[in-house]
C-alpha positions in Angstrom: -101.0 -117.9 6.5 -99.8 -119.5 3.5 -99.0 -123.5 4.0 -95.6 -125.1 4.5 -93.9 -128.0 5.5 -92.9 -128.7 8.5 -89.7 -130.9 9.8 -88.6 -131.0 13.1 -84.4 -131.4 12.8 -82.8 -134.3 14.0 -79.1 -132.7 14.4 -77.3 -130.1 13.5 -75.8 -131.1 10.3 -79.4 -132.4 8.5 -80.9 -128.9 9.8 -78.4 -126.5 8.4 -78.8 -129.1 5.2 -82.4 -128.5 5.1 -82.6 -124.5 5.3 -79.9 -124.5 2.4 -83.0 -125.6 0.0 -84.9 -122.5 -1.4 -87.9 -121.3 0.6 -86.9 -123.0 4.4 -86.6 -121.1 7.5 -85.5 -121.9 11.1 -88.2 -121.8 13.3 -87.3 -121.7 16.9 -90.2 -119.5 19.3 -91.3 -117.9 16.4 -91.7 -114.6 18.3 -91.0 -112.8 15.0 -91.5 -115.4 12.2 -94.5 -116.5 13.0 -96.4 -112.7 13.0 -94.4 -112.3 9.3 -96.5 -115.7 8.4 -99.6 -114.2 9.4 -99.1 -111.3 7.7 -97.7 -112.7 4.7 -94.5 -110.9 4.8 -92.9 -113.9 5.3 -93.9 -117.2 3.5 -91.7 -120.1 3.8 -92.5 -123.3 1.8 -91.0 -125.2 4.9 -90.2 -124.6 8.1 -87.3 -126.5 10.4 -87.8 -126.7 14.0 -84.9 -126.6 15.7 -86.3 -126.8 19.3 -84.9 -130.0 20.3 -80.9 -129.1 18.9 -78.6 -129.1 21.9 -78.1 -125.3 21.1 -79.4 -124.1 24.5 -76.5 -124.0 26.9 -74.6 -120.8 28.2 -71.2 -122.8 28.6 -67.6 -120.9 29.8 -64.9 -120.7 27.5 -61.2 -121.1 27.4 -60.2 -117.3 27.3 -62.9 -116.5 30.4 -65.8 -116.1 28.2 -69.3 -117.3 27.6 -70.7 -119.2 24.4 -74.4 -118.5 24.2 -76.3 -121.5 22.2 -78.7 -120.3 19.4 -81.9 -121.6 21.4 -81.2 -119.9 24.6 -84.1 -117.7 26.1 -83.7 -114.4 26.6 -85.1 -114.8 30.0 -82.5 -117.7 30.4 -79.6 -115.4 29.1 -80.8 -112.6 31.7 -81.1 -114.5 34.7 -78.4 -116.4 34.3 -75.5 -115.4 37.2 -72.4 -115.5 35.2 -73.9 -112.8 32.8 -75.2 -110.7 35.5 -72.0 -110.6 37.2 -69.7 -110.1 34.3 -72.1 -109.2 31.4 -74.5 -106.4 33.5 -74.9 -105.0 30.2 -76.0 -107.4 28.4 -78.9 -108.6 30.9 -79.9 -104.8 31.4 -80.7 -104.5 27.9 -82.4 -107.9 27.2 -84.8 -107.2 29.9 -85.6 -103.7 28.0 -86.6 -105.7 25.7 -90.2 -106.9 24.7 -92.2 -108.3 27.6 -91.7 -111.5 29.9 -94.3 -114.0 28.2 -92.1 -112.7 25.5 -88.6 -112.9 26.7 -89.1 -116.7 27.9 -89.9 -118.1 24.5 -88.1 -115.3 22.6 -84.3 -116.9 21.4 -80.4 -115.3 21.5 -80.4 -116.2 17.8 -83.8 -115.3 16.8 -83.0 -111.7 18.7 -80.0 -111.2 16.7 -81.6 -111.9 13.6 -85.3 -110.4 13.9 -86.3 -108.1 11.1 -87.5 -104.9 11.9 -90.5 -102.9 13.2 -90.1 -100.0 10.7 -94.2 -100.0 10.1 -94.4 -99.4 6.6 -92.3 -103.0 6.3 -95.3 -104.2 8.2 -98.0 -102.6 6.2 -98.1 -104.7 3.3 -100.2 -101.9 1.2 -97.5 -99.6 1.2 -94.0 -99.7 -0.5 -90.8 -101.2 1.2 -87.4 -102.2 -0.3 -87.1 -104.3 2.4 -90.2 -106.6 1.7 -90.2 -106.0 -2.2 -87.0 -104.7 -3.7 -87.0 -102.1 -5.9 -90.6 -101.1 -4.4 -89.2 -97.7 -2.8 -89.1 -96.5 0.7 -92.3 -95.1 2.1 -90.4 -94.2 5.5 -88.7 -91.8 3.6 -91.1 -88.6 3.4 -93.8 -90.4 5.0 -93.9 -91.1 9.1 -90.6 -92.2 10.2 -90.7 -91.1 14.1 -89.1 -94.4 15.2 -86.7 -94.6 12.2 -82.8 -94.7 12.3 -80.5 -91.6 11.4 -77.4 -93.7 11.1 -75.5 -95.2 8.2 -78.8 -95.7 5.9 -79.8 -94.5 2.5 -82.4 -93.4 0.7 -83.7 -96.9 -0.2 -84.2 -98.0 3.6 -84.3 -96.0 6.9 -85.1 -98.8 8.8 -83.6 -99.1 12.4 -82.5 -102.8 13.5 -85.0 -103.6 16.4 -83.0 -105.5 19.1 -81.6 -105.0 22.4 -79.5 -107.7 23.1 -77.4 -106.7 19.8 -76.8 -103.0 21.0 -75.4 -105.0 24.2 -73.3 -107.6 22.3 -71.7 -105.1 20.1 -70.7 -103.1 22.9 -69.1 -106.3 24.6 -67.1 -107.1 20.7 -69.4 -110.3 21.0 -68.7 -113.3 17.9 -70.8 -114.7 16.0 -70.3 -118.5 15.2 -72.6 -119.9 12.2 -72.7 -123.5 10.6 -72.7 -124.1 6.5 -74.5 -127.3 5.3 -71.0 -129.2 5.2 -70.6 -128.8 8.7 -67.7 -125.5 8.3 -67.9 -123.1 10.5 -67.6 -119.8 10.5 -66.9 -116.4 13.2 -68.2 -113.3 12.4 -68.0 -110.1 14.7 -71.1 -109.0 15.8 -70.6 -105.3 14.4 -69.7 -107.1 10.8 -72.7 -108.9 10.9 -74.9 -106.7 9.6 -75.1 -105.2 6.5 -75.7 -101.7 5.5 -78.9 -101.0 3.2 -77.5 -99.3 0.5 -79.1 -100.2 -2.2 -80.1 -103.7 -1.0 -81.8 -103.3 1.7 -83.6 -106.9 2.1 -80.1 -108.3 2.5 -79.3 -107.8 5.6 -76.6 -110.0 7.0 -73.6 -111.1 5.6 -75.3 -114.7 6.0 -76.0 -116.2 2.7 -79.6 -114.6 1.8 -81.9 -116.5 -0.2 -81.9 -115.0 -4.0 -85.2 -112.3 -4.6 -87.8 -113.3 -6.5 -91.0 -116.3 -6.1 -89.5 -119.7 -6.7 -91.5 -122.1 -8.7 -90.4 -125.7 -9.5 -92.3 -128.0 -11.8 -92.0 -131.6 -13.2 -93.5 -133.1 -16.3 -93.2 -137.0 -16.4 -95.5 -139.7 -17.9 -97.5 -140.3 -14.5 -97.9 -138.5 -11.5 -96.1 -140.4 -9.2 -93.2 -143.7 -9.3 -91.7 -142.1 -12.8 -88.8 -140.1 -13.5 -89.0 -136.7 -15.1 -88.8 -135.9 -18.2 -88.7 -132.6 -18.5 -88.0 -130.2 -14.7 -87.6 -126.5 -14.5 -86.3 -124.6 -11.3 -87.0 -120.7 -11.6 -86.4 -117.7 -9.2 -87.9 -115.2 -10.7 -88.8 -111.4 -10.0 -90.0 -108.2 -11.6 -90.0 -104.7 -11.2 -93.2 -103.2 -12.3 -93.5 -105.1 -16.3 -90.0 -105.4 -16.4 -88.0 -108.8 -15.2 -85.8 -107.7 -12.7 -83.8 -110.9 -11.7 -83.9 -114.7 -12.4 -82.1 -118.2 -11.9 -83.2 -121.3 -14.6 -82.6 -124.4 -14.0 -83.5 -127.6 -16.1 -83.5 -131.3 -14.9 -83.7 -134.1 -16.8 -81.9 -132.8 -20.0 -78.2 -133.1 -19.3 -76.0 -135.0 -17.7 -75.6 -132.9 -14.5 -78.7 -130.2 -13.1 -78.7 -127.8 -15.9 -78.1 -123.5 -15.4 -78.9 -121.8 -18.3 -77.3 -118.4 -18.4 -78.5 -118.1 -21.7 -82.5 -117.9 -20.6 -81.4 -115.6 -17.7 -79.1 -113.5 -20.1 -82.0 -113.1 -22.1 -84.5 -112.2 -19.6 -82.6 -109.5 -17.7 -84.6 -106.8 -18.1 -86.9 -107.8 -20.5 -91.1 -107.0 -20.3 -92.5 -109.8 -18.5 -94.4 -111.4 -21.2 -94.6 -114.6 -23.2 -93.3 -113.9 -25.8 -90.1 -113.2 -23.3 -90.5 -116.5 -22.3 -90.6 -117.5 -25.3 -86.9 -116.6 -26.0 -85.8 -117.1 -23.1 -86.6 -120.8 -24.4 -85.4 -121.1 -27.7 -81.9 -118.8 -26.0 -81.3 -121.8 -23.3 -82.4 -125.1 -25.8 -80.3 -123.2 -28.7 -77.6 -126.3 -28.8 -79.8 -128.9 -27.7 -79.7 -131.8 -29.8 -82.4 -134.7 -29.7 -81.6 -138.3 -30.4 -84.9 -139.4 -32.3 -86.9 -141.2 -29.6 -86.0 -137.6 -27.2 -86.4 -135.1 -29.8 -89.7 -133.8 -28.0 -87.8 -133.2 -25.2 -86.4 -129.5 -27.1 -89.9 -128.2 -27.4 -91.6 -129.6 -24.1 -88.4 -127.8 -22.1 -89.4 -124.6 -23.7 -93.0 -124.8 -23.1 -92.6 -125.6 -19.5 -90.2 -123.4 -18.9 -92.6 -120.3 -20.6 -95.5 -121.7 -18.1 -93.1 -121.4 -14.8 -91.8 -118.3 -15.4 -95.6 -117.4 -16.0 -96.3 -118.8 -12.8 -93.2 -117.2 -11.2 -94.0 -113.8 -12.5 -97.6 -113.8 -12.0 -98.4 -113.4 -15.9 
């Protein structure tokens, strides 16, 4: 398991804050996440706890319904009377689900959102779309037993692993989620998910993170108490030599945080080299203009930009 930072949330509004940086991710009983840790699959640079949210309530609503909080056990959600007299559905499948040590730390919106079993996602020496886009699909041709036979493509036959969700869609269940500025947002269960196509690592219509390894570094005169002079943000990935997708970023050079669409433009595609990197440089600090005292500024932003995307992109 790779390190991380860790933050335990202290509402709901700072914790959906928090998981809009690059590289967070909700951790709640980390049925799921945490095995994806050990394995790799999954490697957050900082993990939000959201085990003390007030998110763990079945409450009734207006129209006769229930609302089920995001930290609710499935054991809680099974047992619970007003589901098992009005929901039987629901309660049968979660408790066809997984096991009971399981079920009682196992969360309604950790369920809904597991990834899934398919092996060849878990088998990190094989090929999967779905871990490393643009990889391929080993399921296809290879063993695919427990597999889905429905709506997929040739990029990703992976079935969706959870019970509950076969329930909830049957029931035309809603999905409410939160954005960072507090909005929310209702989604039908059955819209939730999205089909693989040819993107089969986004699976939600919930804002996915971008693809790629994100890298951010900082030059300034000491290590710590000093501004930057010089920051670079990058998502970066590849697809065998070949740059495949990327997002740069520069701080410290303009009046607001800095995009350059020209260093992307110019890396779209191209071999994942230096001398890439090197144009990618000279494309995004093409109209820079230095002032005397800043002029080094123009060559130290190329240079650290060529050594993150080297860092990014494993060169």
């Amino acid at each position: 398991m790779k390190p991380f930072r860790y933050e335990r949330a202290g509402g709901i509004a700072s914790a959906c804050a928090s998981a809009a940086r690059p590289g967070t991710k909700f951790i709640a009983g980390g049925t799921n996440l945490l095995d994806l840790m050990k394995l790799q699959i999954e490697a957050p640079a900082q993990l939000v706890d959201i085990a003390s949210l007030p998110l763990a309530e079945i409450e009734e609503t207006a129209g006769g319904g229930l609302r089920v909080g995001a930290r609710v056990t499935n054991s809680a959600l099974a047992a619970d009377m007003r589901v098992r007299r009005r929901y039987p559905l629901l309660s049968q499948a979660i408790l066809a689900g997984a096991s009971t040590q399981l079920r009682n730390k196992a969360t309604t919106g950790g369920n809904l959102l597991q990834r899934t079993r398919c092996p060849y996602f878990y088998d990190t020496t094989k090929p999967c779309n779905k871990r490393t886009p643009g990889a391929g699909c080993s399921a296809v041709g290879g063993f695919n037993r427990m597999n889905a036979v429905l709506g997929v493509s040739n990029d990703c036959i992976a079935a969706h692993p959870s019970d509950m969700a076969v329930a909830m869609t049957a029931l035309d269940a809603r999905v409410e989620t939160v954005a960072p500025d507090g909005a929310t947002r209702t989604t039908p269960i059955d819209a939730l998910y999205r089909p693989p196509g040819n993107t089969p690592h986004i699976e939600t219509v919930l804002p996915p993170p971008p693809p790629g390894r994100q890298v951010y570094r900082k030059v300034r005169d000491r290590a710590s108490f000093a501004f930057g002079l010089v920051s670079v943000a990058v998502v970066a990935a590849r697809q065998g030599d070949r740059v495949s997708a990327t997002r740069v970023a520069f701080g410290s050079l303009s009046y607001r945080p800095w995009r350059s669409t020209e260093a992307e433009a110019s890396l779209e595609g191209a071999s994942a080299t230096r001398a890439s990197f090197d144009a990618a440089g000279a494309a995004a600090l093409k109209d820079a203009r230095g002032y005397g005292h800043n002029d080094f500024k123009i060559p130290l932003a190329r240079r650290t930009l060529r050594a993150t995307l080297a860092d990014a992109l494993g060169v």
